[in-house]
C-alpha positions, 0 to 999 in steps of 0.5 A: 649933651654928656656929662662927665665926672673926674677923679685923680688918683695916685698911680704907684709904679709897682702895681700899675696894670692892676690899679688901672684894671681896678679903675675900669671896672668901675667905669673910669676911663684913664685920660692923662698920667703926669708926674706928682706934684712931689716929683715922685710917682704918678698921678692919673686923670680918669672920667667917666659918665655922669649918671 
């Protein structure tokens, strides 16, 4: 069975392509962006396989 690991991670507006982009490098996969919890940008879910 597959396991998987989460992280968040902020995601600022102004550099959107590039955090993403940063993120799938490293083998994250981008599940959900919500409003944060100020109410002010965004927050993204990523997983990606255990090792």
């Amino acid at each position: 069975m597959q396991k998987w690991e989460y992280f968040t991670a902020p995601i600022m507006i102004h550099a959107t392509q590039q955090i993403l982009n940063n993120f799938g490098e490293d083998g994250w996969e981008l599940v959900q962006i919500v409003p944060g919890p100020d109410g002010n940008g965004l927050v993204g879910y990523f997983k990606r396989p255990k090792a």
